[in-house]
Backbone as JSON Lines, residues from 0, in Angstrom:
{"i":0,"aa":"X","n":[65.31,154.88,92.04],"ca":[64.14,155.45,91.42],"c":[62.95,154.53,91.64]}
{"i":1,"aa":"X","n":[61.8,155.26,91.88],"ca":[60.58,154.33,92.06],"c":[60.47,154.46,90.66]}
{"i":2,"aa":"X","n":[59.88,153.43,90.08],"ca":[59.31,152.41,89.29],"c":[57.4,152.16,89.15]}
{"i":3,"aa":"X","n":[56.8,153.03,88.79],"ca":[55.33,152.23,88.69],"c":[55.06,151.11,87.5]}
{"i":4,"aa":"X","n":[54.77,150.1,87.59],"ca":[54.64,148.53,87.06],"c":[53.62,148.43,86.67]}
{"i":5,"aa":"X","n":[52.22,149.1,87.45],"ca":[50.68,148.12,86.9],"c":[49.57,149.34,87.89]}
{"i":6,"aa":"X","n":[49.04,149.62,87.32],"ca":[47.64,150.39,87.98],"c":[46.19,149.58,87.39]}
{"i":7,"aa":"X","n":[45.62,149.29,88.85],"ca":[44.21,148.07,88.77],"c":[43.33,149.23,89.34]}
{"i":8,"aa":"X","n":[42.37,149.04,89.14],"ca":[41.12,149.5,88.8],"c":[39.92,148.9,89.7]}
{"i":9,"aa":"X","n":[39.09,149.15,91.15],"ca":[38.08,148.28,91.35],"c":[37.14,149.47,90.82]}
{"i":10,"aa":"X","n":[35.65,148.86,90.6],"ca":[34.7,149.76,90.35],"c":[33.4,148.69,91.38]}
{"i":11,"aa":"X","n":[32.9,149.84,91.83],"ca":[31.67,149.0,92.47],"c":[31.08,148.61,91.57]}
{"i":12,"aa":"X","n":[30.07,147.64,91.3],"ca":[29.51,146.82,90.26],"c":[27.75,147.52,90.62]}
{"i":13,"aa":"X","n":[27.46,148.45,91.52],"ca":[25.98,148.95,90.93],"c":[26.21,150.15,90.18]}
{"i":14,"aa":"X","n":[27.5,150.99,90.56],"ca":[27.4,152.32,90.4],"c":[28.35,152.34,89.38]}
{"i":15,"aa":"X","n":[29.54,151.38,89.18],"ca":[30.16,151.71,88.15],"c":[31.46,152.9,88.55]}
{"i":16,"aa":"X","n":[31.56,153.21,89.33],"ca":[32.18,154.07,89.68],"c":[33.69,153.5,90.54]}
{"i":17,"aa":"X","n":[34.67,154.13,90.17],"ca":[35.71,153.58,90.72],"c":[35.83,153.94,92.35]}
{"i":18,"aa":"X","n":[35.82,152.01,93.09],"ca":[35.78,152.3,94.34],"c":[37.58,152.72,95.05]}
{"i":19,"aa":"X","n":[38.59,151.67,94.39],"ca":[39.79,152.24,94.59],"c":[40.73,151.94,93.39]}
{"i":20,"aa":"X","n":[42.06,152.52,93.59],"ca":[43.2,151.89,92.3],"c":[44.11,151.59,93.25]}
{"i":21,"aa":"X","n":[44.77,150.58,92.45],"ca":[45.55,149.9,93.25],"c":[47.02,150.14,92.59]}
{"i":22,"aa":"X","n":[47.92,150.52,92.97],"ca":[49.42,150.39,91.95],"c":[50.43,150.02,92.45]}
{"i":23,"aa":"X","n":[51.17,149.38,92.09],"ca":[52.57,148.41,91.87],"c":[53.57,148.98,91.59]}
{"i":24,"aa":"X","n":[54.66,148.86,92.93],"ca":[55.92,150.05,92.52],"c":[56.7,148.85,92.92]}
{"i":25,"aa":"X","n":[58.17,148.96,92.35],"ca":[59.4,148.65,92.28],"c":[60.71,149.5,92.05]}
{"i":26,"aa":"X","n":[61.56,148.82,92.71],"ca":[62.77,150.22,93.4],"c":[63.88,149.32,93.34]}
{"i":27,"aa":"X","n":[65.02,149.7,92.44],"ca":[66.1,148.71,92.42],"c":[67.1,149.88,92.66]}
{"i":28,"aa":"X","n":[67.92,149.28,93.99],"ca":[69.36,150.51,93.82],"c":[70.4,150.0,93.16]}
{"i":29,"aa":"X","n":[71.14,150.39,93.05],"ca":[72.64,149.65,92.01],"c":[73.71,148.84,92.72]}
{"i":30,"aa":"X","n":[73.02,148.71,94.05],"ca":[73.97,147.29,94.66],"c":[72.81,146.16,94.39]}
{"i":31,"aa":"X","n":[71.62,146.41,93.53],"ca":[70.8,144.67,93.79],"c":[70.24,144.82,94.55]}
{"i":32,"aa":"X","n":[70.0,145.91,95.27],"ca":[68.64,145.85,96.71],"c":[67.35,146.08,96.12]}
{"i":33,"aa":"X","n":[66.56,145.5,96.27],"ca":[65.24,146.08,95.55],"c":[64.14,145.76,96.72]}
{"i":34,"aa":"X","n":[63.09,146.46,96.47],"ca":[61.52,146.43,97.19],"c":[60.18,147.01,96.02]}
{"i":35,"aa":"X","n":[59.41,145.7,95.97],"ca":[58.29,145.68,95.51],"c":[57.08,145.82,96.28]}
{"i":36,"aa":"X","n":[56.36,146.59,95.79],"ca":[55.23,147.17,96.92],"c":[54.25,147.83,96.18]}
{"i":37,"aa":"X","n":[52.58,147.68,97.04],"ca":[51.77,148.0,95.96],"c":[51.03,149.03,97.36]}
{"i":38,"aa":"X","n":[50.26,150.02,96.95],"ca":[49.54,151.1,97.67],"c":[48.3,151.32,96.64]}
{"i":39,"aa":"X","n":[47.23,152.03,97.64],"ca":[46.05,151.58,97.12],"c":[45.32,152.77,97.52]}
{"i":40,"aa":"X","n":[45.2,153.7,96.62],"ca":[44.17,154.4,96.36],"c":[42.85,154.89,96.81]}
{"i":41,"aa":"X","n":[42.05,155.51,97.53],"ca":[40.91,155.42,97.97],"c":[40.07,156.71,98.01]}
{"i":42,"aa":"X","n":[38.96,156.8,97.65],"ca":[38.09,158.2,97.74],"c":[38.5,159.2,99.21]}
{"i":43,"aa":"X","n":[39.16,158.44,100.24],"ca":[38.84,159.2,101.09],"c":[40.44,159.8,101.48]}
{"i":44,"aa":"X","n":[41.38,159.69,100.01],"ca":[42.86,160.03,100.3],"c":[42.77,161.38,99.22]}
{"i":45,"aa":"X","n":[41.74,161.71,98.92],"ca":[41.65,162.66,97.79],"c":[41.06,164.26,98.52]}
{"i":46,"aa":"X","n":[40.9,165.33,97.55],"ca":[40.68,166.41,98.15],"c":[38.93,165.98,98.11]}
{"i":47,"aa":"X","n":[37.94,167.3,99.03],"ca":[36.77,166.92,99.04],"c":[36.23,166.88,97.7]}
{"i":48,"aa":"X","n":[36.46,167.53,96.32],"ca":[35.84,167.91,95.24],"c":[36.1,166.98,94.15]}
{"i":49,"aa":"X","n":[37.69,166.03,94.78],"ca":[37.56,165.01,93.39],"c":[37.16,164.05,94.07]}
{"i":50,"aa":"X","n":[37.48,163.04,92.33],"ca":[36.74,161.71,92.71],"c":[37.67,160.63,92.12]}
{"i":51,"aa":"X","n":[38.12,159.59,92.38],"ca":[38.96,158.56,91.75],"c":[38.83,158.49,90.28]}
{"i":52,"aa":"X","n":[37.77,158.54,89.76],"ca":[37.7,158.91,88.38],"c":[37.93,160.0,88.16]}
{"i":53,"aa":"X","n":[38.16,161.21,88.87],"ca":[38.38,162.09,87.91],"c":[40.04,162.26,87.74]}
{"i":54,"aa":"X","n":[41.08,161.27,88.07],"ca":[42.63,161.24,88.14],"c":[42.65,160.58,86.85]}
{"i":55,"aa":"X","n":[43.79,161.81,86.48],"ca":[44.33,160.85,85.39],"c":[45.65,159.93,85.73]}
{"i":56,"aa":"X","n":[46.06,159.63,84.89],"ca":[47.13,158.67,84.77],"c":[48.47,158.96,85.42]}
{"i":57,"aa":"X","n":[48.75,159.98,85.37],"ca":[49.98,160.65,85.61],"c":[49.67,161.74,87.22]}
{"i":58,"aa":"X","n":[48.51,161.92,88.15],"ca":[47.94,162.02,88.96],"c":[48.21,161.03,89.62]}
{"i":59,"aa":"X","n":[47.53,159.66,89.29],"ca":[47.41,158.39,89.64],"c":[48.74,158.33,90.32]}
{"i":60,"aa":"X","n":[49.45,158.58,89.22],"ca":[50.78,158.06,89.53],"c":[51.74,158.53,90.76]}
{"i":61,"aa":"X","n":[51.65,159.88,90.3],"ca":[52.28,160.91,91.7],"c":[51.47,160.5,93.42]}
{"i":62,"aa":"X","n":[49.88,160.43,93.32],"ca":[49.83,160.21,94.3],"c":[50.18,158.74,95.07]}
{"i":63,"aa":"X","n":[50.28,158.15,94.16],"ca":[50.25,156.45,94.69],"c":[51.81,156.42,95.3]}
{"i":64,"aa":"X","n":[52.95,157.03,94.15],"ca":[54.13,156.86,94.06],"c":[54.79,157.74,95.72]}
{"i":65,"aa":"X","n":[53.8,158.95,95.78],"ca":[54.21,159.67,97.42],"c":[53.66,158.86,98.43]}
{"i":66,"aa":"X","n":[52.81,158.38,98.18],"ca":[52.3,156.98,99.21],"c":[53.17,156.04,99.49]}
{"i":67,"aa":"X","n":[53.26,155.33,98.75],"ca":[54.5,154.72,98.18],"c":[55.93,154.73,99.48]}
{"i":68,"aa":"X","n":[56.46,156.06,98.74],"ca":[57.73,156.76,99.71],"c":[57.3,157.12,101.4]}
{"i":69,"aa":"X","n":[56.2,156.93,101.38],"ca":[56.14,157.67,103.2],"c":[56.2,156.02,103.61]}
{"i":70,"aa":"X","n":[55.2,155.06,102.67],"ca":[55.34,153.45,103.22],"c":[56.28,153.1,103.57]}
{"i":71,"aa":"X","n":[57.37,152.88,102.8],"ca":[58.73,152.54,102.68],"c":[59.57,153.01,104.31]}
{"i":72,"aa":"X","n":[58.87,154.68,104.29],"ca":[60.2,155.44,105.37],"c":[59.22,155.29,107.02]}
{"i":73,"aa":"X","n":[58.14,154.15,106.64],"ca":[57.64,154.1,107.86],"c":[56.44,155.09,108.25]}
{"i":74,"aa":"X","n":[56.03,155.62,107.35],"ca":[54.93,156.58,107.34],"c":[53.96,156.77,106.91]}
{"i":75,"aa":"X","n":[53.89,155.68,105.98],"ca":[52.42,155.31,105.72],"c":[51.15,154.29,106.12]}
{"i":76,"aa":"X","n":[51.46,154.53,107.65],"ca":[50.53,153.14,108.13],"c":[48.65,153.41,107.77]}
{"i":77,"aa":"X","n":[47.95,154.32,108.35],"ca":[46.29,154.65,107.77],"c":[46.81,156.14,107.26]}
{"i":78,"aa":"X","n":[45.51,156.11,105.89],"ca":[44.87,157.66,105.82],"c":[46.28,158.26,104.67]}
């Protein structure tokens, strides 16, 4: 099971507006194998109409966490 740990927050400092989120996953299988890994959020991974602020928490989460899974299987290199 992925695991989300910590969701960070940048905001540009004129506009105030969130530039990306950053989140922290961890994955333990039941032999002791584990992988820690963080994926990162960005205005330009979203549909045209939202905006990083407008995700909530549980949004946040799904998209970071499918990011996440394509990283892992080799499929998340850009975009």
């Amino acid at each position: 099971m992925i695991r989300l740990t910590s969701i960070q927050y940048q905001f540009d400092n004129s506009t105030a507006k969130t530039d990306s989120i950053t989140c922290s996953f961890n994955v333990t299988s039941d032999r002791n194998e584990y992988i820690n890994g963080n994926v990162t959020l960005l205005p330009g991974d979203l549909e045209e109409s939202t905006t990083l602020d407008d995700l909530t928490r549980k949004q946040i989460e799904t998209l970071a966490k499918t990011r996440f899974a394509k990283l892992v299987q080799g499929e998340g290199g850009e975009g």
